[in-house]
N, C-alpha and C positions, 0 to 999 in steps of 0.2 A: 754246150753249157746247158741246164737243168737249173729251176729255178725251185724248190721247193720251202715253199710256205707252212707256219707250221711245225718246225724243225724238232721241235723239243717234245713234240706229242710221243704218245708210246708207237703210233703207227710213222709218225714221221721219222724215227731215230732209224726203225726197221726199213724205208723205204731207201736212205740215204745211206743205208751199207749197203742194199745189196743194187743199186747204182752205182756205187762206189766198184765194186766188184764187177764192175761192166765195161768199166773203165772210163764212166762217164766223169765228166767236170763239175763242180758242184756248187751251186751259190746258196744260201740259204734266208731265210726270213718269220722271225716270230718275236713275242714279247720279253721271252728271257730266251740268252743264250745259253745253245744246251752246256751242261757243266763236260760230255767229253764230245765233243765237238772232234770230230777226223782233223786233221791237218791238211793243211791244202784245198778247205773249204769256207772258202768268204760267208760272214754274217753280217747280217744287216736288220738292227735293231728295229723291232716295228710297234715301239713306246708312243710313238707318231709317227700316222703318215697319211702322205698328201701324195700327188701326183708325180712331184719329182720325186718322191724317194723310190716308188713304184715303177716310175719310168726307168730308174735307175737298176733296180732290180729284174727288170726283165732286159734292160737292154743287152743284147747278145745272146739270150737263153733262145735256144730250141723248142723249149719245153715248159710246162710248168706243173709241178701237181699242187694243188689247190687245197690244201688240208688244215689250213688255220680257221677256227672256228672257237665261239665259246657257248658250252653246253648247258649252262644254267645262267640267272640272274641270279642266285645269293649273295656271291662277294664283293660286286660293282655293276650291281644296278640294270633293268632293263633295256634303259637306254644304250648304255656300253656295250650290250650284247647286243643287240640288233648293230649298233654302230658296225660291231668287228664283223658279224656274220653277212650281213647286208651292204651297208656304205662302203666299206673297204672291199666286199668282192667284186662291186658295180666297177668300182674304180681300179682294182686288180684286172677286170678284164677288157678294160679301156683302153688302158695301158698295154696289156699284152698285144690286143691288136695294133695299136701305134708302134710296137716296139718288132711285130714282125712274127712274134711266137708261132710255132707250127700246129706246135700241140698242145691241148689242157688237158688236163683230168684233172675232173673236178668228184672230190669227197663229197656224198651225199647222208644219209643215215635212209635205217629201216623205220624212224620215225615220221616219216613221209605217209606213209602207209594209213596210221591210224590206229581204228582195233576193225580188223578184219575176220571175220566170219570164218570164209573159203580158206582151204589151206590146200597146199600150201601157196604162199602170195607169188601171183607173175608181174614182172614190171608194169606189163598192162596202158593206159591210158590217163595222162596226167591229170586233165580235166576229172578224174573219177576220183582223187587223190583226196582222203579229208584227213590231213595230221590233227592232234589234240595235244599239242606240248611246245611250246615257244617255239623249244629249237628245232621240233620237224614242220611247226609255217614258218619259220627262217627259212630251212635248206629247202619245201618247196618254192620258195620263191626265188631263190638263184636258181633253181634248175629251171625255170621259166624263163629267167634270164638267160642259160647257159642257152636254150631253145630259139630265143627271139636273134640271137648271135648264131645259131647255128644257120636258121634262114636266111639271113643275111651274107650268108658265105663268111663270119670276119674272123671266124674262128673256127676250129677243128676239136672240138670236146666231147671225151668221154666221162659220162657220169656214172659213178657207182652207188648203192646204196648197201651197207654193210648191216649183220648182226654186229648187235653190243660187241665190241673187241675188248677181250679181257686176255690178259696174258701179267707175268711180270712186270711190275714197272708201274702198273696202271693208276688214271688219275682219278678212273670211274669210278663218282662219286654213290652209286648206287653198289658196286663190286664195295668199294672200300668200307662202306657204315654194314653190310653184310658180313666182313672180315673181323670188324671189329667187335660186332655181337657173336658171333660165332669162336671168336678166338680171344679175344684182349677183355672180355668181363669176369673174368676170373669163374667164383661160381655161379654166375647169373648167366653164360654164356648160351647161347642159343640159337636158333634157325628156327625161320617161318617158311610156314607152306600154306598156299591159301584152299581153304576145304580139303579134299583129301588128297592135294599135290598132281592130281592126274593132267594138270597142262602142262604144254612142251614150249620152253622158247629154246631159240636158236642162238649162240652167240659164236665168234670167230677171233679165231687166235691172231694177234698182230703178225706171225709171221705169212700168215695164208692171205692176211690182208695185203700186206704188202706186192706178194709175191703176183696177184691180181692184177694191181695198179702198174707193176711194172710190166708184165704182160701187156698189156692194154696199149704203153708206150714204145714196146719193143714194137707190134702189131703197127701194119700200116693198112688197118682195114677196120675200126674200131670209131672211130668220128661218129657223132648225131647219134652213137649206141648207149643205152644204158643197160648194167648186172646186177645184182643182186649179188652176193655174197655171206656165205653163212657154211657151220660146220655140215659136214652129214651126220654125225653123230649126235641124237638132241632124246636124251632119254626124258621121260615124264619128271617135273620138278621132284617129286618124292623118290622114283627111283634114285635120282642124279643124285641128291642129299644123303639118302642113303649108301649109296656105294662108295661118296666120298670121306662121308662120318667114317666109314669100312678103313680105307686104304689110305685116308692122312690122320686116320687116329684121335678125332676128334672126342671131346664128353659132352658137346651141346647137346641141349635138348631142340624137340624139335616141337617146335608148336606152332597146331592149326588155327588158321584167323580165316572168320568165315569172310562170306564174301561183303556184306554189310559190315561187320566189324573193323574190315579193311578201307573201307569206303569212308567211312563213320573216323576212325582213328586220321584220315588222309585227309580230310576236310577240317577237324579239330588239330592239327600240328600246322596248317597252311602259314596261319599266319606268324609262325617261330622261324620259317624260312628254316627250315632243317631239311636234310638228304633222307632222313627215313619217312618210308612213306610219302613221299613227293608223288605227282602224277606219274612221272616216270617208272617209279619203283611199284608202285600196286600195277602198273599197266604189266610191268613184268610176274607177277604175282597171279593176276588173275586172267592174263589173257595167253591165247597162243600165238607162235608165232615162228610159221615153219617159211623163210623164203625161196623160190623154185630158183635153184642156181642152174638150172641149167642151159642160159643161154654164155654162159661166163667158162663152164666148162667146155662147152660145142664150139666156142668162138676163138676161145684162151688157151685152149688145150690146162685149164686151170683146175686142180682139185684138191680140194682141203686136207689136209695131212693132220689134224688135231681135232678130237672130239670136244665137246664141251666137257664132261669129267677131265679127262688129263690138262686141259688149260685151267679147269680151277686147281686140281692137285700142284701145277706149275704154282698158281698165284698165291695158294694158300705157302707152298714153300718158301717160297720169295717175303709175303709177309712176315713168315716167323723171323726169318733173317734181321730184317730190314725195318720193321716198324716195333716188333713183338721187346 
């Protein structure tokens, strides 16, 4: 049995097929139940929870992957968010050890990291870790937990920390207010680059994420390690913009916001609580961010099968469909 939290995420739906496809058992756990949920996999609402629902939930599992998480405060508040990302995973891994689990893997992000100089980033040394975004001092601090329980022998955890994951489906708030200026403003439509587009970030496609994680679980040599994960393919934001303008047929325009303008605009929206222009979003704009996967390939025999162009070309289809 396989206990995955999370379910309903865009990386959570991809983790629980191809689990599925392994022939593993499958329980699951998150705030709404996904609308196609497989058959023959138990849910367990997580509207509230306490220790017994949690006990309940791991009890019998093998496993668990750790992928429930919430990535902003705009829609319910900071406290809520620290509540899910923090308090429930303290208590998610309380639980697993009372209930016997073998293995965790636990979801990190590449927000941990910060804005880092050196490129590209190595997992490195956590004390050296400074995030600048809620959610990457949330996920450093369970992974300090996941640490203080790996010393302790009570637990078996591997942590990963992922590029942005954009693919179909996605809830990324920073991918979707992109899509919608880009695609749904009719003739105002548009794409920003910040100064003349020459930084590279990294993003990774849900199925490469997945496909990672389950690695990791297959692996019986993978405990107290942490990867990185991210495409190999990461052209400069202005190439990537332009080859996709190219090949999905776009008529946005593309406009430069320098690097004060961006700063300046990001401090002035703050306090609208809006997805453009959030910390998040300029960090993507004006920083790079290449991470060195190669302890995740050498250990996982793991390698990304999608560039960052063809997972936006994917996403961009997906939206016309689906939102357009």
């Amino acid at each position: 049995m396989v206990l995955v939290t999370g379910c309903n995420s865009l990386l959570g739906g991809r983790v629980m097929k191809l689990l599925l496809e392994k022939g593993e058992k499958l329980r699951c756990l998150d705030m709404e139940k996904p609308r196609d949920l497989p058959a023959g996999v138990e849910f367990i609402p997580a509207d509230h929870i306490d220790h017994a629902i949690l006990m309940k939930a791991c009890r019998g599992a093998d496993a668990v992957f750790h992928l429930l998480d919430i990535k902003t405060s705009k829609h319910h508040g900071r406290r809520h968010m620290r509540k899910v990302n923090m308090k429930w995973s303290r208590m998610l891994f309380k639980s697993a050890h009372a209930a016997g689990v073998r293995k965790l893997i636990f979801l990190s992000s590449y927000e941990v990291y910060g804005r880092v100089k050196k490129q590209p980033v190595a997992e490195g040394d956590i004390k050296k870790l400074k995030p600048v975004t809620r959610y990457g001092k949330d996920k450093l601090k369970i992974e300090k937990l996941c640490l203080e329980y790996l010393k302790m022998n009570k637990l078996n955890i591997t942590r990963f920390r992922p590029a942005p994951i954009v693919g179909p489906g996605t809830k990324n708030p920073i991918t979707l207010i992109t899509l919608l200026m880009a695609l749904g403003m009719e003739e105002a439509n548009r794409v920003y680059v910040a100064g003349h587009g020459e930084n590279r970030f990294q993003m990774l496609h849900p199925d490469d994420a997945a496909d990672a994680l389950v690695r990791a679980y297959m692996s019986g040599a993978t405990g107290g390690k942490v990867y990185n994960i991210g495409s190999d393919d990461v052209p400069t934001q202005m190439a990537q913009v332009l080859e996709v303008k190219e090949k999905a047929k776009l008529d946005s325009t593309v406009m430069h916001l320098s690097t004060s303008k961006a700063k300046f605009r990001s401090f002035f929206l703050k306090p609208f609580k809006i997805d453009y222009l959030n910390k998040g979003h300029v960090m993507y704009l004006l920083t790079d961010l290449i991470l060195d996967c190669g302890a995740a390939k050498s250990d996982l025999g793991w390698h990304p099968k999608v560039g960052n162009v063809d997972m936006i070309l994917e996403t961009i289809d997906w939206y016309r469909k689906e939102k357009l």
